[in-house]
BALOBA-1460 file (C-alpha; in Angstrom, 3 decimals):
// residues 67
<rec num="1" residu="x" x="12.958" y="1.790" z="10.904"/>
<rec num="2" residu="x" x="11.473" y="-0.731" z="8.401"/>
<rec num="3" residu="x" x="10.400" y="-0.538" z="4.875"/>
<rec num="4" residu="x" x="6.768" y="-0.989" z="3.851"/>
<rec num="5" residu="x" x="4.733" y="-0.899" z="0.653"/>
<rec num="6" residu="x" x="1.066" y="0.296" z="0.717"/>
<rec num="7" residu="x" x="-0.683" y="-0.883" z="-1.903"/>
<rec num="8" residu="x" x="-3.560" y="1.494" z="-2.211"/>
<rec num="9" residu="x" x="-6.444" y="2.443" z="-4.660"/>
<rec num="10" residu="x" x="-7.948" y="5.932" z="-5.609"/>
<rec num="11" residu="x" x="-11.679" y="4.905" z="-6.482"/>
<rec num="12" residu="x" x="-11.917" y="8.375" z="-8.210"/>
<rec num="13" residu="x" x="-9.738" y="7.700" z="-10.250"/>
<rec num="14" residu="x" x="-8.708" y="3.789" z="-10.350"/>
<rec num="15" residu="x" x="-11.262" y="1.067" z="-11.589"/>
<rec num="16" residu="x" x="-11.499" y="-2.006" z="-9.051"/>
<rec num="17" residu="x" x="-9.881" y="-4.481" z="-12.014"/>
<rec num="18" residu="x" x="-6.538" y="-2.689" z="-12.062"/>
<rec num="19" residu="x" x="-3.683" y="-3.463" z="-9.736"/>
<rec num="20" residu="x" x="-3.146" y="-1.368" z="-6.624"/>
<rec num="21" residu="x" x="-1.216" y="1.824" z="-6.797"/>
<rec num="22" residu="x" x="1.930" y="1.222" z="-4.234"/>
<rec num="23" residu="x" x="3.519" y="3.885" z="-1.640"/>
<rec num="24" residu="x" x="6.649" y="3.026" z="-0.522"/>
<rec num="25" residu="x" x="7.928" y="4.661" z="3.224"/>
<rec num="26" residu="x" x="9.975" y="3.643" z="6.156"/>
<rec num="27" residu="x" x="8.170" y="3.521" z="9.584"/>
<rec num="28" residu="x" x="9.110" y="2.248" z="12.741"/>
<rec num="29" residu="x" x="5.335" y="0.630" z="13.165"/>
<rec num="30" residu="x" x="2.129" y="0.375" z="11.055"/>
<rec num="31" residu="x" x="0.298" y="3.575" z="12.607"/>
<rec num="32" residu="x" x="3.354" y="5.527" z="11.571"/>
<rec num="33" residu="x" x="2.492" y="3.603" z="8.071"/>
<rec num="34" residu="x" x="-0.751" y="4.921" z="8.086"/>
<rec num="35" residu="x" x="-0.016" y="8.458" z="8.703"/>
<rec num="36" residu="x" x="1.948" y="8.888" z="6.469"/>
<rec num="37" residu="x" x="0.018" y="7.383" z="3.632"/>
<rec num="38" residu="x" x="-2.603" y="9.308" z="4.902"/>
<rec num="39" residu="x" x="-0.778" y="11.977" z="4.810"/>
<rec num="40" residu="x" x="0.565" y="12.132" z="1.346"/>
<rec num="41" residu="x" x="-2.460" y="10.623" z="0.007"/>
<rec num="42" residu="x" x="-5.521" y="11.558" z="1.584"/>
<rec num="43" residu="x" x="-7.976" y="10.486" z="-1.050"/>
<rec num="44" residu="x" x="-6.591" y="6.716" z="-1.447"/>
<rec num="45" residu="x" x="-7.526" y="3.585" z="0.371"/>
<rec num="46" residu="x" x="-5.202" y="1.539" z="2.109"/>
<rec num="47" residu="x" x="-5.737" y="-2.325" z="0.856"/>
<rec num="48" residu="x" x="-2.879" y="-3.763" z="1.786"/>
<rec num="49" residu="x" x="0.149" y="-3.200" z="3.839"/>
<rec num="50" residu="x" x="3.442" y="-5.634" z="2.909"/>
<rec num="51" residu="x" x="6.813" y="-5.503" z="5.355"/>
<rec num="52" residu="x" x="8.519" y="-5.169" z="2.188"/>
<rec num="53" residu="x" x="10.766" y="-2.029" z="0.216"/>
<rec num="54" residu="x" x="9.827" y="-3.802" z="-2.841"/>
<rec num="55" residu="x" x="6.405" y="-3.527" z="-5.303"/>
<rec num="56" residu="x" x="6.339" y="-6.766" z="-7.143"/>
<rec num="57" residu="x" x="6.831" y="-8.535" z="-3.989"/>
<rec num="58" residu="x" x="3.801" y="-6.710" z="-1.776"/>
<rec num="59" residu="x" x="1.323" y="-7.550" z="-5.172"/>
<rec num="60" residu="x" x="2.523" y="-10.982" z="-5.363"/>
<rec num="61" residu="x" x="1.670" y="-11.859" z="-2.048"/>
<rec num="62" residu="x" x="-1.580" y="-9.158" z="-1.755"/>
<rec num="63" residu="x" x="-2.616" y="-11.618" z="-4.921"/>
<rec num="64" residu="x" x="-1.901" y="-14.611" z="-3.343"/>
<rec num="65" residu="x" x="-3.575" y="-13.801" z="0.169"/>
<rec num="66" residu="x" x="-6.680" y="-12.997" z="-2.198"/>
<rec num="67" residu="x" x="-6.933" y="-15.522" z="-4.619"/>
């Protein structure tokens, strides 16, 4: 299993000029990943998805990637 950080935004709720919302959860590939985001948060979209257990580090590099 692996750590990963979803960085995810709720457009009902989230305006586009905030940072992304993270979900953190272990996974032994990215579909796993995905459903279990989707599963826990079925009104969100997925932006990003970092290799990482940590939040800073998955928006530093989502920021960088995007810059």
């Amino acid at each position: 299993m692996k750590s990963f950080i979803v960085l995810y935004r709720n457009t009902k709720f989230m305006d586009a000029t905030e940072p992304p919302a993270g979900f953190y959860c272990e996974a032994s590939d990215l579909d796993e990943v995905e459903y279990q985001f989707h599963s826990a948060r079925p009104d969100c979209d997925i932006m990003w998805i970092v290799d990482t257990d940590d939040y800073a580090v998955a928006v530093d590099l989502y920021m960088k990637e995007f810059e």
